[in-house]
N, C-alpha and C positions, 0 to 999 in steps of 0.2 A: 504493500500500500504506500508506502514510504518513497521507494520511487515514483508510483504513478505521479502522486503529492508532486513530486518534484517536476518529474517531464508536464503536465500543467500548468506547474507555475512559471515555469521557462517559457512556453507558448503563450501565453497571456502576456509575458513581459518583454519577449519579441515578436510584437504584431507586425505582421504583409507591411512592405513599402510600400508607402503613400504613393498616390498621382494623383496628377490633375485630370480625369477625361474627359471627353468631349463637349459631351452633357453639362459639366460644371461650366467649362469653358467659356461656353455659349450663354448658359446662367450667367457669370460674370458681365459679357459683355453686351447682352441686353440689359443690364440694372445698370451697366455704370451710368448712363446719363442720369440718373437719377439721384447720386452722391457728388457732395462737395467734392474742391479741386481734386483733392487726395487722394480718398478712398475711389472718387472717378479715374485717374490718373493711374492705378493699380487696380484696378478691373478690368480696366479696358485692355491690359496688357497682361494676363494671367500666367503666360510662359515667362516672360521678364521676373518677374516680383512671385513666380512659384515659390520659393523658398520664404516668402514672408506670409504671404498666404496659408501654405502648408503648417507652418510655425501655430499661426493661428488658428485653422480649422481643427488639427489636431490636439485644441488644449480643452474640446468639448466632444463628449462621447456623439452627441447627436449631428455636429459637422466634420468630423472626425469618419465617421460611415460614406463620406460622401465623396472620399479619397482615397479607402484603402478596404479592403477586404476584408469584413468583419470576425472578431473573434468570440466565440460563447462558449465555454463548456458546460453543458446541460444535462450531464448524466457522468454518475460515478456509483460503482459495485465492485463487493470485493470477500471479504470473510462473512462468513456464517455463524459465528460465536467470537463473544469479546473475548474468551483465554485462547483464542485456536489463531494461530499465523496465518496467514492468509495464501496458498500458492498460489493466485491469479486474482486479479485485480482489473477491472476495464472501466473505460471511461468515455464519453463521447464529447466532442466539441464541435459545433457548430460554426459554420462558415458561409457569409451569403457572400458571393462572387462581386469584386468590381467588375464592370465590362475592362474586358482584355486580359483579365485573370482567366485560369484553366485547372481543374483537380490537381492535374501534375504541378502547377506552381506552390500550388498549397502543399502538397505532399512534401515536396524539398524544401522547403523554406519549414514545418511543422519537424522533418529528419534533423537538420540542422540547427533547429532553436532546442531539440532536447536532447541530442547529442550522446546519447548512450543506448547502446547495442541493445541493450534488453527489452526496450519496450517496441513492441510490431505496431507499423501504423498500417491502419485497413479505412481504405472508402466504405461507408454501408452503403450510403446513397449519393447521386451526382446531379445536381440540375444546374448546365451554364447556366451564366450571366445572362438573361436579355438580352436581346437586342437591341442595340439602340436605334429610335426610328427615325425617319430624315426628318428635319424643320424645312429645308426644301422642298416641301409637296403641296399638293392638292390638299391633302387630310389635316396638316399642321395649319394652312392657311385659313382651311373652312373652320376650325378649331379656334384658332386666334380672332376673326371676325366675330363668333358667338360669344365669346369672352368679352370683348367688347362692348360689344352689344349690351350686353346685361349686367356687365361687372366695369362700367365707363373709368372706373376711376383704378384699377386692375390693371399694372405692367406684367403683358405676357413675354415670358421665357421658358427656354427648356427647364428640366428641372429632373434630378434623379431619385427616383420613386425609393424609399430606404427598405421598405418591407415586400416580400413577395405578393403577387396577387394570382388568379385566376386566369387574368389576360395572355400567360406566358403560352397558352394552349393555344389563342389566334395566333400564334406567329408564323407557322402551317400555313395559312390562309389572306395571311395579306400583307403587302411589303414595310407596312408599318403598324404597329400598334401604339396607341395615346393611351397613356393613363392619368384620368383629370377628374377630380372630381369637384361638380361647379355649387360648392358648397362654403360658405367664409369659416374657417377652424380656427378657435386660438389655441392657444400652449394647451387648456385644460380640458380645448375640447377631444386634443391628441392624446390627453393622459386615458382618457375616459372610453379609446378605440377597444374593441375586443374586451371591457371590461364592465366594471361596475356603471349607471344609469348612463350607458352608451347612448346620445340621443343628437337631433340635428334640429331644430329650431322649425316651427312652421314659418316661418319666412324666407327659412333655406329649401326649406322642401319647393316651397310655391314657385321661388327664382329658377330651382334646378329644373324641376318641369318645364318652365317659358324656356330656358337653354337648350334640353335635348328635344321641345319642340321647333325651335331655329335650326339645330344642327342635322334633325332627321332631314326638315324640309330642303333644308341647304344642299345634302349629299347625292 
């Protein structure tokens, strides 16, 4: 148990090298007109001022995912009685892909942060990254006009979705998939996703209907 203990705590303390990708990129540089000299002057240039960016984003778990390839371990087992040693030991860790990551990155980077022979690292499960879809198209523009439309005071950008969804299924099926949902969230209404009085405001409900009624008609 003692090692496992250990090879976890190594991977938790050597998280995936950060990047900028795409996604973020283009986030940056559609807000920047929107920020004074400065904070505009370093959006608009994300590869230049990467390194200060990066500095930044990763000093918060929640911009911190938007860079690098998340790490969770979510399962640990091991002995069957407190006086009895333990001969095997497992544990799971959780990993959601940045786009341009791949299992095998993870795999060598996960070999190398725990660094001792004895512990076997096994994939149970594999789903890439997403796709990322074009802001170049048809779909992104009828997208961006609906947003407008209903959300006037709303700067559209890309934007990289942190949590997996359902969507990953259309990707079969069409050169791009959006995932938007035309709803105003603050901080508490994201603590509140998937949990305790999960709920969306009938004002959001009303605006989202008049939106996916624009966006069917538009398509």
């Amino acid at each position: 148990m003692g090692v496992l203990a250990q090879a976890i705590a190594r991977v938790e303390a050597r998280q995936m090298p950060s990047r900028i990708a795409s996604p973020i990129r283009e986030l940056f540089r559609k807000i920047a007109p929107n920020f004074g000299p400065a904070r505009r002057l370093v959006f608009a240039d994300a590869a230049l001022f990467a390194p200060l960016i990066k500095r930044v984003m990763l000093s918060s778990p929640e911009t911190a995912a938007m860079i690098r390839t998340t790490t969770a371990p979510t399962m640990i087992s091991g002995g069957v009685k407190p006086n009895v040693l333990a001969s095997r030991a497992t544990a799971v860790i959780n990993f959601r892909l940045l786009p341009g990551d791949t299992a095998k990155d993870v795999v060598n980077h996960v070999a190398d942060a725990v660094g001792d022979g004895r512990v076997k690292i096994k994939v149970l499960t594999y789903s890439p990254a997403s796709t990322v879809a074009p802001i170049e198209s048809p779909g992104f523009e009828l997208i961006t006009d609906c947003i407008r439309r209903h959300y006037p005071d709303a700067v559209v950008a890309p934007y990289l979705v942190m949590g997996g969804t359902d969507s990953k299924m259309l990707e079969p099926l069409a050169s791009g998939v959006y995932r938007f949902t035309p709803c105003r969230l603050a901080q508490k209404d994201v603590a509140r996703m998937h949990g305790v009085n999960e709920r969306a405001s009938i004002e959001d409900i009303e605006r989202a209907v008049g939106f996916f009624k624009t966006l069917i008609a538009g398509a």
